[in-house]
DOLUMBA-201133 format. One record per residue: residue in one letter; y, x, z of N, C-alpha, C, O in turn. Coordinates in steps of 0.1 Angstrom, whole numbers, padded with zeros to 4 digits, always signed. Layout:
AYXZYXZYXZYXZ...
end
This chain:
X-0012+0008+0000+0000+0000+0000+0012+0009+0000+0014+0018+0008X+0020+0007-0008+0032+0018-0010+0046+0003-0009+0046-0009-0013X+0058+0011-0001+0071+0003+0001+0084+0010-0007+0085+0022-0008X+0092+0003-0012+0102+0009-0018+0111+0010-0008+0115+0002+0000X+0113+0024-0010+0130+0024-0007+0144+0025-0012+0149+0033-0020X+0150+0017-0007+0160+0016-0018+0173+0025-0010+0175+0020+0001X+0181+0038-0013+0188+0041-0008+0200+0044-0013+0201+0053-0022X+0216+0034-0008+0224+0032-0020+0235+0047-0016+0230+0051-0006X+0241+0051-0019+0249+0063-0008+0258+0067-0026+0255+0070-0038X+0275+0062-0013+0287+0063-0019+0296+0074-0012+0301+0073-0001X+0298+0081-0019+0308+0093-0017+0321+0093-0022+0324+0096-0033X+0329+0088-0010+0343+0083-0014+0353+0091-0005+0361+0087+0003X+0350+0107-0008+0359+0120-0001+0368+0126-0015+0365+0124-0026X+0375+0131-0012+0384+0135-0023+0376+0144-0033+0381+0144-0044X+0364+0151-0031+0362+0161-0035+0348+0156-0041+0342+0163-0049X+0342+0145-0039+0329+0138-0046+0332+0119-0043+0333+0113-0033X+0331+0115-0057+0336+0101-0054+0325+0097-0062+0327+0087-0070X+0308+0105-0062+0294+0100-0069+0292+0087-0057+0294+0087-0044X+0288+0079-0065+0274+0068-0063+0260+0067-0069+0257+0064-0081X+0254+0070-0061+0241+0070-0066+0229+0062-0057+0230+0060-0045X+0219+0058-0065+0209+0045-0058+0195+0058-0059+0192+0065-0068X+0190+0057-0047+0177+0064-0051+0166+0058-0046+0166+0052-0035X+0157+0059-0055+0143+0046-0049+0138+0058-0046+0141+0069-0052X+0127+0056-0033+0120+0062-0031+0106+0053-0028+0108+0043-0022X+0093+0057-0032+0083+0054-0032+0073+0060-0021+0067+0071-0021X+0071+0047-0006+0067+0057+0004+0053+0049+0011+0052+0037+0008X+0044+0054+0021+0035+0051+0020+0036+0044+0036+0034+0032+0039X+0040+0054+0044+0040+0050+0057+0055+0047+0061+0063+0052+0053X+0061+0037+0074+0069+0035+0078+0076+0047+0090+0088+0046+0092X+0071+0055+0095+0078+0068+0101+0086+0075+0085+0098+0077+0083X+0079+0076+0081+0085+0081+0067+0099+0078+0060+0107+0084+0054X+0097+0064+0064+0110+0056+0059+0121+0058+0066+0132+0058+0061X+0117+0059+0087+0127+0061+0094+0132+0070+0095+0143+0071+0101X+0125+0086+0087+0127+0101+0089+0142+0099+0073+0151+0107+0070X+0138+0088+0066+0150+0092+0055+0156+0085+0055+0166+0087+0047X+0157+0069+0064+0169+0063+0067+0181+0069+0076+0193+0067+0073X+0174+0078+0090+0181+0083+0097+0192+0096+0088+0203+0098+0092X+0188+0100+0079+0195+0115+0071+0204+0114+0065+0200+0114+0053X+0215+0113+0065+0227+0112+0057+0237+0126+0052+0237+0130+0064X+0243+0134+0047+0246+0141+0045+0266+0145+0039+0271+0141+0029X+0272+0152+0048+0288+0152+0043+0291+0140+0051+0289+0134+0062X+0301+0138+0038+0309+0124+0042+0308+0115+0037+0316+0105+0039X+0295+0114+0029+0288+0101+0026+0282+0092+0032+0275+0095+0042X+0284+0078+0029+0281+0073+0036+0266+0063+0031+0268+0054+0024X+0255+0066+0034+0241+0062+0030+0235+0043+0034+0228+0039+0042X+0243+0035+0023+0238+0024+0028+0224+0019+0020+0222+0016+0008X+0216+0019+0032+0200+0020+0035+0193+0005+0037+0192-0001+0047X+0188+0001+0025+0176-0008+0029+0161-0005+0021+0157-0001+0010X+0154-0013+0036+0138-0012+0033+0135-0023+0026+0140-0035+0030X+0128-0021+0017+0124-0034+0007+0108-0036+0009+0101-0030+0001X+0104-0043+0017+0095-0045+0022+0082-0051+0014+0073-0057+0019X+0084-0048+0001+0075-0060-0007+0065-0047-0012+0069-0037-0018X+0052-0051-0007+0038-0041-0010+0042-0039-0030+0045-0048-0038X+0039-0022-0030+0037-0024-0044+0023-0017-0051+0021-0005-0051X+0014-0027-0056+0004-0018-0056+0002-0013-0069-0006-0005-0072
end
């Protein structure tokens, strides 16, 4: 059973004004908490778990 993640993260600093969406394809739910928790700079990572099994 694999979960998507959907992770949206908008960089609105003078020096990077990227948006980018990254799915990530994960198996266990610690896993999901270890990449929801991580954000980086001055971005700000808005994080949802999309809970729908994909087999």
């Amino acid at each position: 059973m694999f979960y998507t993640l959907k992770k949206k993260v908008e960089c609105n600093n003078i020096y990077n004004t990227t948006k980018f969406t990254l799915f990530i394809r994960i198996t266990t739910l610690p896993m999901a908490n270890m990449i929801l928790s991580h954000s980086s700079g001055n971005c700000i990572p808005e994080v949802r778990l999309v809970c729908q099994p994909m087999l």
